[in-house]
N, CA and C atoms as an extended XYZ file, in Angstrom:
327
Properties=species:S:1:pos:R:3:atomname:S:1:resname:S:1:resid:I:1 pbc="F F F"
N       -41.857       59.093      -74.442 N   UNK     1
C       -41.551       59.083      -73.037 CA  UNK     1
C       -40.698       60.291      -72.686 C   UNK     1
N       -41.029       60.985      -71.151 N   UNK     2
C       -39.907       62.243      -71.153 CA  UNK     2
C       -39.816       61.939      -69.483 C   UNK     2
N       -38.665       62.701      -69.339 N   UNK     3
C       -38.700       62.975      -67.436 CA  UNK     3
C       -39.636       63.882      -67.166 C   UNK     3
N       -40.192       63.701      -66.329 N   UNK     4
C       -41.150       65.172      -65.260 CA  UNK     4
C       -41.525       65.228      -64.379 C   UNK     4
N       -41.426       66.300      -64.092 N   UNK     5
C       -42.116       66.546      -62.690 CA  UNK     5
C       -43.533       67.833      -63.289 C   UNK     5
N       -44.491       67.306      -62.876 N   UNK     6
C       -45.773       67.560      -62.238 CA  UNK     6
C       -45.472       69.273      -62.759 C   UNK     6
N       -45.827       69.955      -63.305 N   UNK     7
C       -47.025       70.175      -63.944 CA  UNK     7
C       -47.112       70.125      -65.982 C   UNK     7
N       -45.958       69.612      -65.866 N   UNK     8
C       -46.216       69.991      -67.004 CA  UNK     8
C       -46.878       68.512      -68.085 C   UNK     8
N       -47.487       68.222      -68.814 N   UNK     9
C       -48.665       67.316      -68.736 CA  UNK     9
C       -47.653       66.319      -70.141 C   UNK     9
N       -47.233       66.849      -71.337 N   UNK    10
C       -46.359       66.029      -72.169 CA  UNK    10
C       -45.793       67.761      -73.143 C   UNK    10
N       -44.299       66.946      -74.020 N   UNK    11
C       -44.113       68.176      -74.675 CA  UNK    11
C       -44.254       67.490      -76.268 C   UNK    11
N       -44.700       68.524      -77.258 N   UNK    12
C       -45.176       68.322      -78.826 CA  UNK    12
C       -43.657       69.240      -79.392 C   UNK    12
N       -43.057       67.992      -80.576 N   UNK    13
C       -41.705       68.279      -81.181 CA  UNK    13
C       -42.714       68.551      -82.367 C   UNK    13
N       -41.960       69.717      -83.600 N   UNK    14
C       -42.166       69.595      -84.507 CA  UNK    14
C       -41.646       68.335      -85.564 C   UNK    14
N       -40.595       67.370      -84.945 N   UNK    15
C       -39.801       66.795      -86.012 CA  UNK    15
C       -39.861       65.479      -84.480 C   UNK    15
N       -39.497       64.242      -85.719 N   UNK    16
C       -39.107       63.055      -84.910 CA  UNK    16
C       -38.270       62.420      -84.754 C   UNK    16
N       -37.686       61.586      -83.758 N   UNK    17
C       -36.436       61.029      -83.430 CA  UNK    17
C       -36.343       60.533      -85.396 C   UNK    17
N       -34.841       60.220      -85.554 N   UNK    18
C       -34.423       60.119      -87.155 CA  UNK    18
C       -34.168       61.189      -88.486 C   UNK    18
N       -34.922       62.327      -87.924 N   UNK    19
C       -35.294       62.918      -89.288 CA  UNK    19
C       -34.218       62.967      -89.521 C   UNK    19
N       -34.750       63.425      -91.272 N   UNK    20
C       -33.530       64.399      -92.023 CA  UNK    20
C       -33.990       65.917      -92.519 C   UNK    20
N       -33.420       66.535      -92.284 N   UNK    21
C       -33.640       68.090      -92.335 CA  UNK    21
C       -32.454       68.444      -92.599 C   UNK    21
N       -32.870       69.707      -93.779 N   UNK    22
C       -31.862       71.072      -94.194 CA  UNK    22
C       -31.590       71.458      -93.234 C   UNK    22
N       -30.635       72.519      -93.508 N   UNK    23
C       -29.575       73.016      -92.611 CA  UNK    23
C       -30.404       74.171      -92.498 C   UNK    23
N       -31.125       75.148      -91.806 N   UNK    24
C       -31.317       76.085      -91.722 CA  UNK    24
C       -33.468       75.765      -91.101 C   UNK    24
N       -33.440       74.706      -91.646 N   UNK    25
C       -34.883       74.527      -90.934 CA  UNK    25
C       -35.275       74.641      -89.421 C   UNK    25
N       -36.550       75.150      -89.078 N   UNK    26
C       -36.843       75.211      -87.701 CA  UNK    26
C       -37.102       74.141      -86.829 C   UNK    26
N       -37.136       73.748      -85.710 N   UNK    27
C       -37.715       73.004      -84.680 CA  UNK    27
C       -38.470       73.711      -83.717 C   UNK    27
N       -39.292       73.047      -83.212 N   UNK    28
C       -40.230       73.553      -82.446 CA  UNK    28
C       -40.391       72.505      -81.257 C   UNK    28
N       -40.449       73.069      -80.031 N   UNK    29
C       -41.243       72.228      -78.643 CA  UNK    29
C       -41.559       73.459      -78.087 C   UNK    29
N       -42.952       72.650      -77.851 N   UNK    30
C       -44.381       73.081      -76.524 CA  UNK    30
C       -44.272       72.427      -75.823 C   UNK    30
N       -44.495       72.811      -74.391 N   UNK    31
C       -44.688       72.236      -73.532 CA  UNK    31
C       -46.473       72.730      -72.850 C   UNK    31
N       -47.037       71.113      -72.847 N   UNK    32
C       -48.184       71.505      -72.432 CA  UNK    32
C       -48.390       71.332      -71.183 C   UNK    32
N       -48.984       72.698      -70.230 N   UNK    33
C       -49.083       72.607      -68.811 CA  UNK    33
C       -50.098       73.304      -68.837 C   UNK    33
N       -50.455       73.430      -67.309 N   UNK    34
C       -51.954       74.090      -66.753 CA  UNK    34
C       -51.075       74.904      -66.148 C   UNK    34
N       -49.857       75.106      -65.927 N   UNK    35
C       -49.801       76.487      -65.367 CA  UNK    35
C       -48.760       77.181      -66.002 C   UNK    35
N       -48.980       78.241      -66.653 N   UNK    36
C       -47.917       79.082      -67.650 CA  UNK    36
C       -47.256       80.200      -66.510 C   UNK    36
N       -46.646       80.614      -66.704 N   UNK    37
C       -45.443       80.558      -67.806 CA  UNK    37
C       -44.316       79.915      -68.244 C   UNK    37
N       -43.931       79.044      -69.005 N   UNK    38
C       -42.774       78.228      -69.447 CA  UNK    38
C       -42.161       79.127      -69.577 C   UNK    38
N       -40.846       78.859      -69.107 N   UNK    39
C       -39.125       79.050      -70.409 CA  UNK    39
C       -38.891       77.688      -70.644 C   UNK    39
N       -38.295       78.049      -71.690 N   UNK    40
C       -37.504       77.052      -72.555 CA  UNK    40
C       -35.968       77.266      -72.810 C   UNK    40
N       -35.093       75.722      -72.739 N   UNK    41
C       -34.214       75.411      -73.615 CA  UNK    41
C       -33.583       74.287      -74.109 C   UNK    41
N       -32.659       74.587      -75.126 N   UNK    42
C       -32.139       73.151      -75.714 CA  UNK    42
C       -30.871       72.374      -75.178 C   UNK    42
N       -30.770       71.434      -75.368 N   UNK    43
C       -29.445       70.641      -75.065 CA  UNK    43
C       -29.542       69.986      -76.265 C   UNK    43
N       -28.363       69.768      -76.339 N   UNK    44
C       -27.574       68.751      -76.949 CA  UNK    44
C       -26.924       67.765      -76.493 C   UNK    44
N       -26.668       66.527      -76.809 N   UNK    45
C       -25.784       65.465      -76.253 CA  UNK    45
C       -24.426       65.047      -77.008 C   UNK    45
N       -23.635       65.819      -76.302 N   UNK    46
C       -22.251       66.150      -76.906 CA  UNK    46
C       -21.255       65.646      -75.943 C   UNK    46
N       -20.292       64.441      -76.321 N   UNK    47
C       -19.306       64.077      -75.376 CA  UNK    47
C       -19.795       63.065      -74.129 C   UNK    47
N       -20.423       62.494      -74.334 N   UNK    48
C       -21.583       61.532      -73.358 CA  UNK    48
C       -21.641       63.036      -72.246 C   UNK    48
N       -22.350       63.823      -72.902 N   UNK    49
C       -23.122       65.045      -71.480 CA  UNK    49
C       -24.217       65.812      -72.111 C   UNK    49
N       -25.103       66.274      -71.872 N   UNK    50
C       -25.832       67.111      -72.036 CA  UNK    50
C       -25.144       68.765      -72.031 C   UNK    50
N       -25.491       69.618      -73.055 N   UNK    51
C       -24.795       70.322      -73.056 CA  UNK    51
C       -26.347       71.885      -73.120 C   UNK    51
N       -26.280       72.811      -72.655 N   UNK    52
C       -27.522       73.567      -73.639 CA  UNK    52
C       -26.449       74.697      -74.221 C   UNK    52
N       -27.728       74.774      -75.475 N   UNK    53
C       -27.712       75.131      -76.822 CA  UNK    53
C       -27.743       76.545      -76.419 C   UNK    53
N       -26.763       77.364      -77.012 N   UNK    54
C       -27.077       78.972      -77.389 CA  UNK    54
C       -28.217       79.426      -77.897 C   UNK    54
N       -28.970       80.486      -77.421 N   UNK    55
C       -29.783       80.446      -78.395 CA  UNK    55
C       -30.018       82.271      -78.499 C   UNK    55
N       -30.750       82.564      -80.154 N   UNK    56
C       -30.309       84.011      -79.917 CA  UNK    56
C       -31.365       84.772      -79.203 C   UNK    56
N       -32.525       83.868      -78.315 N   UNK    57
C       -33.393       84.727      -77.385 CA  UNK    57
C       -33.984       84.167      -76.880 C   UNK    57
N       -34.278       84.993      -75.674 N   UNK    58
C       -35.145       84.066      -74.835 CA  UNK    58
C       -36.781       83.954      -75.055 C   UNK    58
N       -37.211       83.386      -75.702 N   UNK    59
C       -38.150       82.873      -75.903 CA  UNK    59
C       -39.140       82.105      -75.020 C   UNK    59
N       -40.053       83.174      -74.420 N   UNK    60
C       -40.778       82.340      -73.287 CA  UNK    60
C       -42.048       82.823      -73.850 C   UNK    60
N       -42.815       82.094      -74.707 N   UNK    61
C       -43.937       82.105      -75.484 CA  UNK    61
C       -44.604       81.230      -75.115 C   UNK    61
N       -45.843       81.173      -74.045 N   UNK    62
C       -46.598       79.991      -73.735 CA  UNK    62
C       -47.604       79.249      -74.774 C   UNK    62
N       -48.167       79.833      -75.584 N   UNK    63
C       -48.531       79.501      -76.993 CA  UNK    63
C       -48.048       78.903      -78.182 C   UNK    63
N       -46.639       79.044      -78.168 N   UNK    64
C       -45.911       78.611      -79.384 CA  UNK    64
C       -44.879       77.716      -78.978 C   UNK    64
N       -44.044       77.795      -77.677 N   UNK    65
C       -43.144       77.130      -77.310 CA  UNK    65
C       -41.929       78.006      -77.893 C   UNK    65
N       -41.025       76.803      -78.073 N   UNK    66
C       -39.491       77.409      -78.694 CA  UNK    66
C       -38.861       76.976      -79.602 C   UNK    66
N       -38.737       77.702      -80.434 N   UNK    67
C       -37.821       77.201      -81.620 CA  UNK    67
C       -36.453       77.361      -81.496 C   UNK    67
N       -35.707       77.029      -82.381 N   UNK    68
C       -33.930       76.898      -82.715 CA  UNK    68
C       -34.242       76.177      -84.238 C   UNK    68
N       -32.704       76.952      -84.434 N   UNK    69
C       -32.728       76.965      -86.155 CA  UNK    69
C       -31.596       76.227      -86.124 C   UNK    69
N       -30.926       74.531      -86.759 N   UNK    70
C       -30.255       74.158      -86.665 CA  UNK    70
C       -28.913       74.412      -88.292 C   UNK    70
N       -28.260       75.460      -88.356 N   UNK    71
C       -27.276       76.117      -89.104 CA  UNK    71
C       -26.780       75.136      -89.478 C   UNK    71
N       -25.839       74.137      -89.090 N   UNK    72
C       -25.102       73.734      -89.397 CA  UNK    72
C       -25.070       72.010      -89.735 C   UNK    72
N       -24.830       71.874      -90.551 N   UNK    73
C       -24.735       70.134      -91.289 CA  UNK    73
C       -23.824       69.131      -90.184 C   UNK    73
N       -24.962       68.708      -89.500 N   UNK    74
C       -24.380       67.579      -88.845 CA  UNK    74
C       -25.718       66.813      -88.165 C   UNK    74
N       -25.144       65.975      -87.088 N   UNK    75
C       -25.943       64.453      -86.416 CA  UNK    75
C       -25.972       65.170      -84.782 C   UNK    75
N       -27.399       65.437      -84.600 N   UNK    76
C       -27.803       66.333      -83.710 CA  UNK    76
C       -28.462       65.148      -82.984 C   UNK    76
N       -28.594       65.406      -81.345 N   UNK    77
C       -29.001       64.589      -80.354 CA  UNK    77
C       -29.624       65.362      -79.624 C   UNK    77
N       -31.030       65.854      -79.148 N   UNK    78
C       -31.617       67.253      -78.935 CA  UNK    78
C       -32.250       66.790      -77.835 C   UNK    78
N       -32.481       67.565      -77.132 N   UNK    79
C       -33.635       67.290      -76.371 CA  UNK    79
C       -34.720       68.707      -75.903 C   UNK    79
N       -35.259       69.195      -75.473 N   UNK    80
C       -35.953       70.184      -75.223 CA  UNK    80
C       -36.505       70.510      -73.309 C   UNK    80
N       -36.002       71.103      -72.832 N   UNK    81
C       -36.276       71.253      -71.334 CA  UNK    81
C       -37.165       72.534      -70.774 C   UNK    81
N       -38.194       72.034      -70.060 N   UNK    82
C       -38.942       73.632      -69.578 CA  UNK    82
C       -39.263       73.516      -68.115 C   UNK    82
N       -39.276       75.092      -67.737 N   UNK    83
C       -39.023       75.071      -67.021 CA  UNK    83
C       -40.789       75.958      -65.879 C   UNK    83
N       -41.155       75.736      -64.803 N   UNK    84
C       -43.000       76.107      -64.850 CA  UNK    84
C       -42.213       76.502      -63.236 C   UNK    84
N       -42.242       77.539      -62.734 N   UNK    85
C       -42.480       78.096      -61.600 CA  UNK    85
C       -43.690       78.685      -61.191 C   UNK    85
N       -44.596       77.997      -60.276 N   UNK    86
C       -45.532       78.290      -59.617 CA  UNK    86
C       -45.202       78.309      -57.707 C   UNK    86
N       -45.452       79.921      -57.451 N   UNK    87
C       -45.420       80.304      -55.983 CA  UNK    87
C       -43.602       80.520      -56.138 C   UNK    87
N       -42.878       79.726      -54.869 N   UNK    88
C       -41.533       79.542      -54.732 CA  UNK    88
C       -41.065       78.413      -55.650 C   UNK    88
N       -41.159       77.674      -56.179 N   UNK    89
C       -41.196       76.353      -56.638 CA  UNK    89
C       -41.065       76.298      -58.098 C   UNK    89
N       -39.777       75.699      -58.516 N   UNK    90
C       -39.606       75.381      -59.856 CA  UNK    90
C       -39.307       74.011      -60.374 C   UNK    90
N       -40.107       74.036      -61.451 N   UNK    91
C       -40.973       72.324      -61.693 CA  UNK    91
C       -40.008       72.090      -63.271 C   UNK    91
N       -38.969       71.208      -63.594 N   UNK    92
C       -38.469       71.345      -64.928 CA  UNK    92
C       -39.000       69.830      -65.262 C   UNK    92
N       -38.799       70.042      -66.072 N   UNK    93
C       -39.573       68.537      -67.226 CA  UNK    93
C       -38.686       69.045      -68.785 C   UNK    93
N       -38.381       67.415      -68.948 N   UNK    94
C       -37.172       67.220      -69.882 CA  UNK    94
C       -38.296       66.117      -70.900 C   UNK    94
N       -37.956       66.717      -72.065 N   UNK    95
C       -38.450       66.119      -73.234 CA  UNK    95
C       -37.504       64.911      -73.710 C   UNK    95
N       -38.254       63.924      -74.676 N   UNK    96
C       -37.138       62.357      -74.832 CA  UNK    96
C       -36.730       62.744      -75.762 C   UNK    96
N       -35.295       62.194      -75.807 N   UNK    97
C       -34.515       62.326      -76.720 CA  UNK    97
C       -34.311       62.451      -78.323 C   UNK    97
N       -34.225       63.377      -79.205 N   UNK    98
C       -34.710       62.866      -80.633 CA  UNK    98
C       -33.272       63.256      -81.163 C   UNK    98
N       -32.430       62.266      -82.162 N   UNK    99
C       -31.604       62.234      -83.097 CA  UNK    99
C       -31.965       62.519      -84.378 C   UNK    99
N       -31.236       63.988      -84.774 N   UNK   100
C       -32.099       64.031      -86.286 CA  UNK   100
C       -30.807       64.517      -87.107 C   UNK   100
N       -30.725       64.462      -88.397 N   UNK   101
C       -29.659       64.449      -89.284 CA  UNK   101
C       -29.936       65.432      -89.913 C   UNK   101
N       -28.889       66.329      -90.152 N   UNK   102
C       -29.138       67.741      -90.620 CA  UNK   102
C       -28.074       67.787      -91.913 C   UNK   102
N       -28.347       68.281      -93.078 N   UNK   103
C       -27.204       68.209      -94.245 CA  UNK   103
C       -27.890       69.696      -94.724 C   UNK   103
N       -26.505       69.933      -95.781 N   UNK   104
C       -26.442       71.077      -96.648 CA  UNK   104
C       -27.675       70.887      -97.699 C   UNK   104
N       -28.379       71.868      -97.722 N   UNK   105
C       -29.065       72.090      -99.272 CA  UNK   105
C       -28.803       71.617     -100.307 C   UNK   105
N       -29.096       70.300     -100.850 N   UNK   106
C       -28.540       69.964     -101.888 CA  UNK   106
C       -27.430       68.439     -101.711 C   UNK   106
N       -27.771       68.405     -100.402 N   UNK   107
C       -26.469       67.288      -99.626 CA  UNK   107
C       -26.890       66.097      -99.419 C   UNK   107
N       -26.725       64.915      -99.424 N   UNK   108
C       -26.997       63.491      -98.677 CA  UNK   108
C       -26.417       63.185      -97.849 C   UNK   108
N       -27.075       62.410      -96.737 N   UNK   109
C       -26.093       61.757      -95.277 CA  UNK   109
C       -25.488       60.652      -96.023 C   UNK   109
């Protein structure tokens, strides 16, 4: 399930609410629409708020979507947001929520 508004049709995570993943592995969201061009970005849910994620580029790849590389060993609450301007009009659609657990190489939660 995600929020949206109209055009963008559903978004594809590489990873699912729960995982466990190394510290340095990729994530991925597409957002599939009929009308390109997407940007993309991330939030986090930090402090009961949504927060977005630094990221080191802007990545507006209608083919691939967007990745982020999660560095650091911890309990991540993600979500993925894009954004489809057609004419004057900007259409954002928010991906559902996925909690995934991130540890050191070699580490257990």
């Amino acid at each position: 399930m995600f929020l949206c508004s109209v055009p963008v049709k559903h978004f594809e995570l590489n990873v699912s609410d729960g995982d466990h993943l190394t510290a340095g592995d990729v994530i991925r969201c597409l957002a599939v629409t009929d009308y390109p061009p997407v940007s993309y970005y991330w939030q986090r849910y930090v402090n009961e708020s949504w927060q977005q994620l630094k990221q080191h580029d802007d990545n507006i790849d209608d083919t691939s979507g967007t990745t982020i590389t999660l560095s650091t060993a911890s309990v991540y609450t993600l979500r993925c947001v894009a954004n489809v301007t057609i004419g004057n009009t900007t259409f954002t659609a928010v991906s559902h929520r996925i909690t995934l657990y991130v540890t050191k190489s070699g580490s257990c939660f």
